[in-house]
N, C-alpha and C positions, 0 to 999 in steps of 0.2 A: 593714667590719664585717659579715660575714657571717652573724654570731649573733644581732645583731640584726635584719638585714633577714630571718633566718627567722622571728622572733618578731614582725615588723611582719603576715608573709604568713600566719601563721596568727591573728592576731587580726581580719586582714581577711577572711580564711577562716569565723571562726566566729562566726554571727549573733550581734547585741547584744541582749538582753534587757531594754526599759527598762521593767519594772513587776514587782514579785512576782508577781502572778496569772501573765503568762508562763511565768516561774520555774517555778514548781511547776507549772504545765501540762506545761511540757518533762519535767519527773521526773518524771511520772505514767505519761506517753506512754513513756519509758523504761526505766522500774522496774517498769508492774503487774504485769507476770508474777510478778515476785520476789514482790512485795507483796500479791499475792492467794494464793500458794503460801504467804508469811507466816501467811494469816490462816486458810486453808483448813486447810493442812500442819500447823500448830504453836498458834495462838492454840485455833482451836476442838474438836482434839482435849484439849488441856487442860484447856480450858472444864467440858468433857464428863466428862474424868476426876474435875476438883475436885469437882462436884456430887458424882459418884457417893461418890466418897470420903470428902466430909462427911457425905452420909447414913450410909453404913456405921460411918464412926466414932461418931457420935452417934445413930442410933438400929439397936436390934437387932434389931429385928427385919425391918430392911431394906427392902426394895421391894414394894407388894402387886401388881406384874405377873412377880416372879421364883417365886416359888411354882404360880401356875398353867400359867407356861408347862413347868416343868419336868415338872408332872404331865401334860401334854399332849404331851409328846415321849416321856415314859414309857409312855404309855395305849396305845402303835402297838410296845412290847414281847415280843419273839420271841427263842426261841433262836438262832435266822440272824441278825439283827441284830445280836446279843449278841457272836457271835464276829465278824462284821464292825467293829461299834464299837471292839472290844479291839485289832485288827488298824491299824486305820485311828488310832486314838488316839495309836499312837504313833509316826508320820510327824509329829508335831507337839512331841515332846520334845526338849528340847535333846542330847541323847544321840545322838539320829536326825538333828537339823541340824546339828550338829559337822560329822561329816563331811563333809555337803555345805558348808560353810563352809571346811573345809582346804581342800579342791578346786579352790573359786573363790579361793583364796587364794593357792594355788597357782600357777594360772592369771594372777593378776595380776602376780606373783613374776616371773615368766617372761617375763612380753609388759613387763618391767621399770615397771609401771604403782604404782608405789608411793604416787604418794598417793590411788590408789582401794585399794591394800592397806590404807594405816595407817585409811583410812575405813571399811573391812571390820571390820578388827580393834575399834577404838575403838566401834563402834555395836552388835557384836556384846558383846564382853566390856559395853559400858556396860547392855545390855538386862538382861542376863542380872544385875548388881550391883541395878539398881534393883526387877528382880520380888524378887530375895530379900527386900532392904530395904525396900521396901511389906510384905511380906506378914508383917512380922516386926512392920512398927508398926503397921495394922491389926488382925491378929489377931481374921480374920476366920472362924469353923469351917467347916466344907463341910458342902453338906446334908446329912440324914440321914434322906431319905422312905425308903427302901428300899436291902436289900442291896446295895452296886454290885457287878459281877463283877469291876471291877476297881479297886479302891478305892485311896484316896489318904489320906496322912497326917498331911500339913503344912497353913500357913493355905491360904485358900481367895482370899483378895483381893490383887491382881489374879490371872488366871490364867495360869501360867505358861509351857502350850501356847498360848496364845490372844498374849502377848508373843513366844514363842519363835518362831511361826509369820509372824506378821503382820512383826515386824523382819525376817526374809527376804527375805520378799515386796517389801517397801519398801526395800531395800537395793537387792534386783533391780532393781527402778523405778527407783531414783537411776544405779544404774550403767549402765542401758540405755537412759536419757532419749531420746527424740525416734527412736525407733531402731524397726526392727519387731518386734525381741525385745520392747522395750520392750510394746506390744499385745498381745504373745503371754501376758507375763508377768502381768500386768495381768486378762488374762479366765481364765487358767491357776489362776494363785495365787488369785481373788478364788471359786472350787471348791475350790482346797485350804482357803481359810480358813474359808469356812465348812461344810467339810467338820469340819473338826477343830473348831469352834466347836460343833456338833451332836454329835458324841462325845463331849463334856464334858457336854451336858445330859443327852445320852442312859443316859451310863453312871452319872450325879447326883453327879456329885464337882464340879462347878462349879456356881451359880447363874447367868443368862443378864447381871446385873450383872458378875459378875466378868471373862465373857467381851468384853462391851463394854466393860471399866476398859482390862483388857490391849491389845487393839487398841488402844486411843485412847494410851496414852503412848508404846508401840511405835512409832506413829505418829510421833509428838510430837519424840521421841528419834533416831528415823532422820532425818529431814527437818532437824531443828536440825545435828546434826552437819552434815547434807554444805553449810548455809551456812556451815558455819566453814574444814573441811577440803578443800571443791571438790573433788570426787574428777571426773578426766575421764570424761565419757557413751561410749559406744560410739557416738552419733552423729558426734561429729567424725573429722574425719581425722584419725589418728595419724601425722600428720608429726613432722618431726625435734624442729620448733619445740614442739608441743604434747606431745612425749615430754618436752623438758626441764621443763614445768609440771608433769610426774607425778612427776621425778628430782631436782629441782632446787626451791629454796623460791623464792616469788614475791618482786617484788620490795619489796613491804608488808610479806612477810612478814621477811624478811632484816633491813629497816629496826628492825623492831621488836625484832630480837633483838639489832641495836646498839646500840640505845637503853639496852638494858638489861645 
């Protein structure tokens, strides 16, 4: 009975746990990464976002640290800046990340990395559904201290360079996990973002709430998908065995689709 004596050798193989506390000690030791990624990645960017978005919903007149900050980003006001701001503002629109999004999409096309592609796709297209549909049930106005040079016209909660920008970024992260891209990306982007976060105040088409709404579900939104989707890190070695995990469904996942 050869099927057996392998199932004797791996039960003698793997230590017996005789109490719960073990138990969950062992998963703890096993999962925290997941599980502090859980709480950091998704629980408290949400957290972050609900606040903001009760307050906005139910009271109008919003935050009393979003008005002075914006008049202090305003008060350092200059023609240079002016055409710097308008320039730089829109390396942050979805128009301008599109096509860096085909690109790497591309790219993934090609190195046949498909389930980092449908993870690309799914995080990008889902950013980009949920800033519209926030900003349609908020119905939040943009400020109106001063002319902007470059004024905007739709609601103002959350903001939709400040979403557009940050899912990128953290897209990057997910697909470059553990990697030196991964560092690069991480000190690079975290200048672009708050590059483009400051052009929003500066030019006053955003209030500095809307700017931290947008990060924090962008967040929220990128990090949840790739626990569901596992897109492969650029860490691993793309052997043959780990190409079919990009090409191929898992095998939980396969299960679940005969189940049904």
């Amino acid at each position: 009975m050869p099927e057996l004596e392998k199932v004797n050798n791996e039960n003698q193989q793997t230590p017996k746990l005789r109490s719960p506390i073990g138990f969950v000690q062992k998963l703890l030791i096993t999962y925290w990464r997941s599980l502090l990624l859980l709480f950091v990645g998704i629980y408290l960017p949400l957290q972050i976002f609900g606040l903001l978005a009760l307050e906005v919903r139910y009271n109008e007149g919003g935050f009393p640290w979003d008005l002075p900050i914006l008049v202090t980003v305003h008060s350092l006001a200059q023609p240079q800046l002016d055409v710097f701001a308008t320039i730089v503002t829109k390396l942050g629109s979805f128009r301008t990340v599109l096509p860096v999004l085909s690109a790497i999409a591309l790219i993934l096309l090609v190195q046949r990395r498909w389930r980092s592609l449908t993870y690309l796709l799914i995080t990008a297209a889902g950013s980009a559904t949920i800033n519209r549909t926030a900003k349609e049930f908020w119905h939040r106005v943009r400020p109106d201290l001063w002319t902007s040079v470059a004024p905007e016209f739709d609601y103002s909660f959350p903001s939709g360079h400040a979403m557009t920008s940050m899912t990128l970024i953290t897209l990057l992260v997910v697909l470059t996990w553990g990697s030196i891209w991964c560092w690069l990306t991480v000190i690079l982007g975290s200048v672009y973002l708050l590059a483009i976060g400051w052009t929003r105040l500066y030019l006053g088409v955003h209030f500095p709430s809307d700017i931290i709404a947008g990060w924090m579900v962008a967040i929220a939104w990128a990090i949840g998908v790739s626990f569901i989707i596992r897109p492969l890190s650029q860490s691993a070695n793309i052997t043959s065995e780990k190409l079919v995990s990009e090409t191929k469904l898992l095998p939980e996942e396969q299960e679940l689709l005969t189940k049904e």
